[in-house]
C-alpha positions as CSV (number, residue, x, y, z in Angstrom):
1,X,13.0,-14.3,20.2
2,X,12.8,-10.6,19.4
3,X,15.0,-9.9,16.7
4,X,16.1,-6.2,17.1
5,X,17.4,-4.1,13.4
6,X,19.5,-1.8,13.3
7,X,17.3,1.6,11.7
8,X,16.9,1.9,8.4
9,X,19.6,4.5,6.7
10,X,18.3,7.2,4.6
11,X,20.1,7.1,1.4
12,X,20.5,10.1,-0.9
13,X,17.4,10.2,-3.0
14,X,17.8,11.9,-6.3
15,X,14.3,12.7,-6.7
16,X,14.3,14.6,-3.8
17,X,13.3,18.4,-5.0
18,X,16.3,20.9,-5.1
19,X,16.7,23.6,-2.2
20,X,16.3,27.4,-3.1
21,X,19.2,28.3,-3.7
22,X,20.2,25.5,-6.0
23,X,16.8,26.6,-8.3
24,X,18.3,29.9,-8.3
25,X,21.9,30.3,-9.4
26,X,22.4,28.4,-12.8
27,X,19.5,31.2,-13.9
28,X,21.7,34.2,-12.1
29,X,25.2,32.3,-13.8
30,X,23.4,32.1,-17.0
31,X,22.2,36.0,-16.5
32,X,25.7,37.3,-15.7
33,X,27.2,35.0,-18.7
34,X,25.1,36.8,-21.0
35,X,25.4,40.0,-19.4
36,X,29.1,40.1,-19.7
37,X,28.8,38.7,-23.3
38,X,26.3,41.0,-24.3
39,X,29.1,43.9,-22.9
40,X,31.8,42.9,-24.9
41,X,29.9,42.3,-27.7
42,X,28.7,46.0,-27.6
43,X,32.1,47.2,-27.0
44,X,33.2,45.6,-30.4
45,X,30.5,46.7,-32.4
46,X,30.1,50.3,-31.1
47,X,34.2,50.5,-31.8
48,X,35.3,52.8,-33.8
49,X,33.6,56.2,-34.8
50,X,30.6,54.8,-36.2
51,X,28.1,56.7,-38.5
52,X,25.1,57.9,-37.2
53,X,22.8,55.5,-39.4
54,X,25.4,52.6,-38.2
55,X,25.3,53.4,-34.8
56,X,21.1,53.6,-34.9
57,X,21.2,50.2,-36.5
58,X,23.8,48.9,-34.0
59,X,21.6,50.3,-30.9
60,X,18.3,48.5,-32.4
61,X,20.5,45.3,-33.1
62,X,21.9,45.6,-29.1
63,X,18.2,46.1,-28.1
64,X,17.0,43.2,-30.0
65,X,19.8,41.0,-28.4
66,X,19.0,41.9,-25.0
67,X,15.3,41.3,-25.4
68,X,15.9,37.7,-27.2
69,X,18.9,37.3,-24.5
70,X,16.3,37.9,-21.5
71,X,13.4,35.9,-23.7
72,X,15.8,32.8,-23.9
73,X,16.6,33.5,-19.8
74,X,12.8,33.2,-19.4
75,X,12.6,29.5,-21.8
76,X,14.8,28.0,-19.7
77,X,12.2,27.2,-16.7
78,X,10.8,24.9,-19.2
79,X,14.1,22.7,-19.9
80,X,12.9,20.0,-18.2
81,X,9.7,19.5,-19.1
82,X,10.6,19.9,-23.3
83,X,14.4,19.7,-23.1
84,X,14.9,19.9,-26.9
85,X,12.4,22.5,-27.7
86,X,13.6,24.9,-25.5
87,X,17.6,23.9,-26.4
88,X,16.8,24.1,-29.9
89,X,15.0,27.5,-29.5
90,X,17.6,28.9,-27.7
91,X,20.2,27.7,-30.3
92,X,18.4,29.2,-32.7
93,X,18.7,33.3,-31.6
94,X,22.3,32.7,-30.4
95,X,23.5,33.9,-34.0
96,X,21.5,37.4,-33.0
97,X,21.8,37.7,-28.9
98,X,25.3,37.0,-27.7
99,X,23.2,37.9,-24.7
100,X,21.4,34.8,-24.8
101,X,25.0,32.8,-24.5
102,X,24.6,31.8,-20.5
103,X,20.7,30.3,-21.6
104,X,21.9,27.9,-24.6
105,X,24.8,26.4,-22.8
106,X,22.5,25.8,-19.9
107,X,19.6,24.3,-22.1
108,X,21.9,22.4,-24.0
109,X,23.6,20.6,-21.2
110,X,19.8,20.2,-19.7
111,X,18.8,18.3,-22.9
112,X,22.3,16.7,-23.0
113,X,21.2,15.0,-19.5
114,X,18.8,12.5,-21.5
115,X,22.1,11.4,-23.6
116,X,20.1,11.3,-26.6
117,X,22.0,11.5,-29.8
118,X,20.0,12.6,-32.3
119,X,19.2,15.8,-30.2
120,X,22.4,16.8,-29.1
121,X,23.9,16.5,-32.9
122,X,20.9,18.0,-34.3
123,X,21.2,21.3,-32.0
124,X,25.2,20.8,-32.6
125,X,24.5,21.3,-36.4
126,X,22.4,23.8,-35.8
127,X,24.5,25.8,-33.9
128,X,27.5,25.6,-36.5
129,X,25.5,27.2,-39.2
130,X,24.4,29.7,-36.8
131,X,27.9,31.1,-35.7
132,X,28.7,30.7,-39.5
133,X,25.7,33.2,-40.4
134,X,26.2,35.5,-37.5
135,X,30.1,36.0,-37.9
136,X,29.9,35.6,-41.7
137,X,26.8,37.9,-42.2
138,X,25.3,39.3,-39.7
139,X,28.1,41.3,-37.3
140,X,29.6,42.7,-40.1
141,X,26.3,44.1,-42.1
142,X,26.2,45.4,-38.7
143,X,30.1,47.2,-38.3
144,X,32.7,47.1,-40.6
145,X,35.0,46.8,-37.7
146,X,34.1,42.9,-37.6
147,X,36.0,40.8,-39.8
148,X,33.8,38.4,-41.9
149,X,36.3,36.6,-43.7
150,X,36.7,33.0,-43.8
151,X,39.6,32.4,-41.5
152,X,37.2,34.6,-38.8
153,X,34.0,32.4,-39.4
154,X,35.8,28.9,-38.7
155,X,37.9,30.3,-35.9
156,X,34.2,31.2,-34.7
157,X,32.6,28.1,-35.9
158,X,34.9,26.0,-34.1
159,X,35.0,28.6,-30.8
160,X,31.2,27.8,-30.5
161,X,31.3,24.1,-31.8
162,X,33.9,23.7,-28.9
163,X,31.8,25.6,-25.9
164,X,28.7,23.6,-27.6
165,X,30.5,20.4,-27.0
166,X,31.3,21.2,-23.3
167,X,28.1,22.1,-22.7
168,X,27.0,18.8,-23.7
169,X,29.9,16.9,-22.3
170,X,28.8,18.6,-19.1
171,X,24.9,17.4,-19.4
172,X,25.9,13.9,-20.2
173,X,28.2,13.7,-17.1
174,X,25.3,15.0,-15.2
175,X,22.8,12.5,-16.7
176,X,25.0,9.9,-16.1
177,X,25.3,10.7,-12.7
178,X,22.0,11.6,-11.9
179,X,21.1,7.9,-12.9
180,X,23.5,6.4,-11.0
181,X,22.5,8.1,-7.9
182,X,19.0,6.8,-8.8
183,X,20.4,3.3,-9.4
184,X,22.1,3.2,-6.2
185,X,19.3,4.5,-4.3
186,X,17.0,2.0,-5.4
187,X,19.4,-0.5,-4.6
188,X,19.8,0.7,-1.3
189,X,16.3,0.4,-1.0
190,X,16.1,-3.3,-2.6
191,X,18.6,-3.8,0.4
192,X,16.7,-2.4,3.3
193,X,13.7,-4.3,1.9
194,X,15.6,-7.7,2.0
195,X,17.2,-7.1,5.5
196,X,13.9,-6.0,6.9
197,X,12.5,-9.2,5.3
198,X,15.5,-11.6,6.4
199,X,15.0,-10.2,9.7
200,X,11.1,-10.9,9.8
201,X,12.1,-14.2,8.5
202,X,14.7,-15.2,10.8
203,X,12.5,-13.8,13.9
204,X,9.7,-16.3,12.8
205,X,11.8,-19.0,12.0
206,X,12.9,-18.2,15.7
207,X,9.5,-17.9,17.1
208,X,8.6,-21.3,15.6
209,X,11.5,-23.3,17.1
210,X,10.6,-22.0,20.3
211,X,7.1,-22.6,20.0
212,X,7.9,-26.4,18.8
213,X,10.0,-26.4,21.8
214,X,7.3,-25.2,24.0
215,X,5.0,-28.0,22.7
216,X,7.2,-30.3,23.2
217,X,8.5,-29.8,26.6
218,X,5.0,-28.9,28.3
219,X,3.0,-31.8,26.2
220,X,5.9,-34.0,28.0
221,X,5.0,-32.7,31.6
222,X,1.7,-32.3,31.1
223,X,0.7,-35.3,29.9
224,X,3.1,-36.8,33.4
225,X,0.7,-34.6,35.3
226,X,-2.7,-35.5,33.5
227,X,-1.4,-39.4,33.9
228,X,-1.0,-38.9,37.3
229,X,-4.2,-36.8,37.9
230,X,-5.9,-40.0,36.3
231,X,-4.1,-42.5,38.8
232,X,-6.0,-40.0,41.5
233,X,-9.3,-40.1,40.0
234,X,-9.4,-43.8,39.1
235,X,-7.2,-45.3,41.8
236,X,-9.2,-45.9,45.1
237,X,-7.0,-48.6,46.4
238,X,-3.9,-46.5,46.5
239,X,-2.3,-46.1,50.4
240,X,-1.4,-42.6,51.6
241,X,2.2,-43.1,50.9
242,X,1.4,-43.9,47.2
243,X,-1.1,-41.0,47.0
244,X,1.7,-38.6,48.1
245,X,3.9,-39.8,45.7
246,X,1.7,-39.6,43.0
247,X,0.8,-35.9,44.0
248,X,4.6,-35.1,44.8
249,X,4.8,-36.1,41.1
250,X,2.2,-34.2,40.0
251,X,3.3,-31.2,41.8
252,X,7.2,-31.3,40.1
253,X,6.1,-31.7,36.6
254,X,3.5,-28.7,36.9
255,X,6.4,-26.7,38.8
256,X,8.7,-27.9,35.9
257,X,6.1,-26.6,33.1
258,X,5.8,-23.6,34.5
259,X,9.4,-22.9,34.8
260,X,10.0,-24.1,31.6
261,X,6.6,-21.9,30.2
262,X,8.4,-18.8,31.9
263,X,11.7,-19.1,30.1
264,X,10.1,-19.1,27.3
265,X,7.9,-16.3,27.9
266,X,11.2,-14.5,28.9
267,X,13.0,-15.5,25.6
268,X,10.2,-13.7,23.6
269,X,9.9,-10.8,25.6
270,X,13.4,-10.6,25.9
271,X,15.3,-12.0,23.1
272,X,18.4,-15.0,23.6
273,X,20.3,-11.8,24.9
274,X,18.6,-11.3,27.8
275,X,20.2,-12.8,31.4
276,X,18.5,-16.1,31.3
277,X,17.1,-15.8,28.6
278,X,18.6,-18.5,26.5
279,X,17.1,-21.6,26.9
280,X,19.4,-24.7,27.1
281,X,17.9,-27.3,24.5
282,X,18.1,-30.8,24.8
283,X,20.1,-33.6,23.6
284,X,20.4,-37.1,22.9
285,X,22.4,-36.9,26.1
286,X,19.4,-36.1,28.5
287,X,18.1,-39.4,26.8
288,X,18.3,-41.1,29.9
289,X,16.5,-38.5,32.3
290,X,13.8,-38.6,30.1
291,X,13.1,-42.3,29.6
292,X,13.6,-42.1,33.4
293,X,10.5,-39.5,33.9
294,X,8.4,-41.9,31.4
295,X,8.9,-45.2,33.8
296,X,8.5,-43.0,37.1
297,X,5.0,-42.5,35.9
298,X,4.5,-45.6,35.4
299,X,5.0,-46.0,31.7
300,X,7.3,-49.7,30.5
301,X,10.1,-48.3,28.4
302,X,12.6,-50.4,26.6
303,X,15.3,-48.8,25.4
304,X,17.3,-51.0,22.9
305,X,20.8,-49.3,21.3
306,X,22.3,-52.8,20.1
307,X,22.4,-51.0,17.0
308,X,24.7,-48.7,18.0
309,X,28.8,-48.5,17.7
310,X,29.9,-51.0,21.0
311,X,26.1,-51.8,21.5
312,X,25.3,-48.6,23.8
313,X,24.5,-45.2,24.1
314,X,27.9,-44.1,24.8
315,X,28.4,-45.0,21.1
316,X,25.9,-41.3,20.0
317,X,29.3,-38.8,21.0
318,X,30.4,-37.2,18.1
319,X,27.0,-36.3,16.8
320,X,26.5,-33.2,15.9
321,X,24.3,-30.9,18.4
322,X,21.5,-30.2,15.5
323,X,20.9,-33.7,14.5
324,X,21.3,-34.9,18.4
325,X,19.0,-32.5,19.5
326,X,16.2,-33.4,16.9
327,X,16.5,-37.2,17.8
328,X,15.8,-36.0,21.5
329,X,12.7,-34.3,20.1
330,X,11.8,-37.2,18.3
331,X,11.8,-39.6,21.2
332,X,10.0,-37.2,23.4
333,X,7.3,-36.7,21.0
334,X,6.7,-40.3,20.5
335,X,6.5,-41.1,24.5
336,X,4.5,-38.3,24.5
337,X,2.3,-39.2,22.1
338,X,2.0,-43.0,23.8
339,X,1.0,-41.4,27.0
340,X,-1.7,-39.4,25.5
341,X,-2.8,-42.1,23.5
342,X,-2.2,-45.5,25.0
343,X,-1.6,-45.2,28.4
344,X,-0.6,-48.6,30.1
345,X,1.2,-49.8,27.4
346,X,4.7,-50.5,26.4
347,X,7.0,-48.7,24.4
348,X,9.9,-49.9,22.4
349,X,12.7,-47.3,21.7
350,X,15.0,-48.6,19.5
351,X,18.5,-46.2,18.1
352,X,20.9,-48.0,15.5
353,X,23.6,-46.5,12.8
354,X,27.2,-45.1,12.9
355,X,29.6,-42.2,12.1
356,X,28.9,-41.5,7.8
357,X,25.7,-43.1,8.0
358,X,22.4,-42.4,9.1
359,X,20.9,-42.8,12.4
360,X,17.6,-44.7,12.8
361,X,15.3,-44.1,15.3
362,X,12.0,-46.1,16.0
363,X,9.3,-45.8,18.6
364,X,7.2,-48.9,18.7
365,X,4.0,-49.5,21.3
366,X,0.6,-51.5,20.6
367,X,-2.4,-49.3,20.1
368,X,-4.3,-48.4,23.2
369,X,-7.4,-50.1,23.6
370,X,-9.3,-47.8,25.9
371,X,-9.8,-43.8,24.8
372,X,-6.7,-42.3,26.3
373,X,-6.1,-39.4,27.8
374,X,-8.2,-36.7,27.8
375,X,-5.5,-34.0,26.6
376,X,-6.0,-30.9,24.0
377,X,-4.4,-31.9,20.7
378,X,-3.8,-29.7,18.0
379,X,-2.7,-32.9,16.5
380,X,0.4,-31.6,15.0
381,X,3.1,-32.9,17.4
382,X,4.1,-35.6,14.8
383,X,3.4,-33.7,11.6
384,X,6.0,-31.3,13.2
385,X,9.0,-33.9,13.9
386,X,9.0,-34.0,10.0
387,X,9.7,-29.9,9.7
388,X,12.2,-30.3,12.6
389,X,14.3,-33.5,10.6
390,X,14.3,-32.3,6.8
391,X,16.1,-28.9,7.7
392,X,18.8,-31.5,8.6
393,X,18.3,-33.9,5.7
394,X,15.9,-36.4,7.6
395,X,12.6,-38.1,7.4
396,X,9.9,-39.4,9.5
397,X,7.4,-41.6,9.4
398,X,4.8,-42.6,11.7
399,X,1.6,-45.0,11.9
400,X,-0.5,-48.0,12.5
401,X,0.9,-51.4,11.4
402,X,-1.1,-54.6,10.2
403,X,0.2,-56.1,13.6
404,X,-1.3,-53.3,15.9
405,X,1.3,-51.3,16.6
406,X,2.0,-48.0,16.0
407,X,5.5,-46.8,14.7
408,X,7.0,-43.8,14.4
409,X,10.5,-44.0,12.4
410,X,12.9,-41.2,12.2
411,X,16.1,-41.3,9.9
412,X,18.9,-38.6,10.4
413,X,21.7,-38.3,8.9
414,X,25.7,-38.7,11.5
415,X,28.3,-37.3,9.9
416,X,31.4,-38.7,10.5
């Protein structure tokens, strides 16, 4: 049977690498952030009608800002690859470039993606002593216009403590998120894996059933044909009427085989879903077509079903399909297997149980004295009968007895 899958979905992979654009614009929103800070800070400081020393040392302060503003811009390529270096750097001229603000709230929330404690408080620590130096210290050794009092530096403190711990928030979210995507990519993947393997499995489980199948259906006919053929090649005594029977017989079970050989051919090309495709599969009710094919060639079958509810076969209805079709299988193995390997001889076939029991099957016929039939034999048609009865909870057992015989006995379990 060809299984077919559906194709594979492409899930969103995290580690895929970012577009342009998406490379670009936290560095041109970190840029205009600064820019815009860097503005306002200039406004305050230049405020006023400063002195002409005062307004020198402002100007070299602004410079300074900028340059450590675009410096901190320029870091911030190397976030990912040392994510606290470069937010601790960062951090650390924030108290002198205002300029720099866009850069440390993006490399803080970058480091902030690896959720790592230690970091983020460390840098959060840092940062509170900064804005206590600049706004305490710094802006107003550089204009008297900023106020440097105390109320000023913890409004301040707690200003940048508060952007600082949005920045983080931010990066943590991110992280968080960033591994879940991973998670649930590789779980989509885990689940493509196992569908692709559940499908190879179930199209060889497939494939095996209807190569069991196969082997048993055309070692059936062609062991009829091959008995035949030998009736031909041994048989000089036989009239013209009995020679055309034994040919007409001959020339049904090869015509069966093939038919039989092409479904199954079609199956495997096809799949069950193709028109004709599905192969009907035998039960316990084609029983007596079968033991009917066996004596037509010749063969002594005795079929004994005293064990059975009301002593016959009319007793097997209820059983379920799987267990009915694997006693069929069973039987037709075992005649086979008596053709092939002591023509001539009789066979017992003997069925016995009931409904919430087990049903017993045993094929019984003495040991062929002469070589047999000379038939290719992979010699697994009876080891096989064992992997078609445990899936359904049954055993078999075959071989020689003390008394000659040999035996094949299958036990399967009959619902009620």
């Amino acid at each position: 049977m060809t299984t077919r899958t559906p194709p594979p979905t492409k899930p969103l992979r995290p580690d895929a690498p970012p577009r342009a654009w998406s490379r670009v614009w936290p560095y041109l929103l970190a840029a205009a952030v600064g820019g815009i800070a860097w503005i306002a800070h200039a406004a305050v400081l230049l405020s006023g009608t400063p002195a002409p020393a005062q307004r020198e040392r402002v100007g070299t302060a602004l410079l300074l800002d900028l340059l450590l503003g675009v410096v901190a811009l320029a870091l911030l390529t190397l976030r990912r690859r040392f994510p606290r270096a470069v937010a601790y750097a960062a951090v650390a001229v924030a108290p002198v470039s205002v300029a720099g603000l866009g850069a440390v709230v993006l490399a803080v929330g970058s480091m902030a993606t690896g959720r790592r404690r230690g970091w983020i408080l460390g840098a959060g620590a840092l940062a509170a002593v900064g804005a206590a130096l600049a706004q305490g210290v710094y802006r107003p050794w550089l204009s008297p216009a900023v106020d440097g009092g105390a109320p000023s530096v913890a409004a301040d403190v707690l200003v940048v403590l508060a952007v600082y711990a949005a920045a983080a928030a931010t990066g943590g979210y991110l992280g968080t998120r960033r591994e879940l995507l991973a998670s649930l990519h590789e779980r989509a993947l885990t689940a493509e894996r196992e569908r692709a393997l559940a499908a190879r499995a179930a199209r060889d489980a497939e494939r095996t059933r209807i190569a069991r199948d196969m082997h048993d259906d055309l070692a059936h006919r062609i062991s009829l044909v091959a008995l035949h053929a030998g009736v031909l090649t041994f048989r000089e005594d036989l009239d013209r009427a009995e020679t055309a029977a034994a040919a007409r017989t001959i020339q049904s079970n090869a015509q069966l085989a093939l038919t039989e050989l092409r479904q199954v051919l079609g199956v495997l090309r096809e799949g069950p879903t193709a028109e004709g495709g599905q192969r009907s599969r035998p039960t316990l009710a084609e029983l007596p077509a079968l033991l009917a094919d066996a004596r037509e060639a010749g063969a002594v079958v005795r079929l004994d079903t005293s064990g059975l509810p009301g002593g016959t076969g009319s007793g097997l209805g209820g059983m379920p399909e799987t267990v009915s079709r694997t006693a069929f299988r069973v039987v037709q193995e075992a005649l086979t297997n008596a053709r092939k390997h002591a023509p001539g001889e009789a066979v017992g076939v003997r069925l016995a149980g009931a409904p919430g029991g087990r049903l017993g099957i045993e094929v019984r016929n003495r040991v062929g004295a002469g070589p047999g039939l000379a038939l290719p034999s992979a010699g697994v048609g009876l080891a096989g009968l064992r992997e078609r009865a445990e899936p359904d909870g049954g055993t078999v057992e075959f071989g020689t007895e003390r008394d000659g015989d040999f035996v094949l006995r299958a036990s399967l379990p009959w619902p009620v």
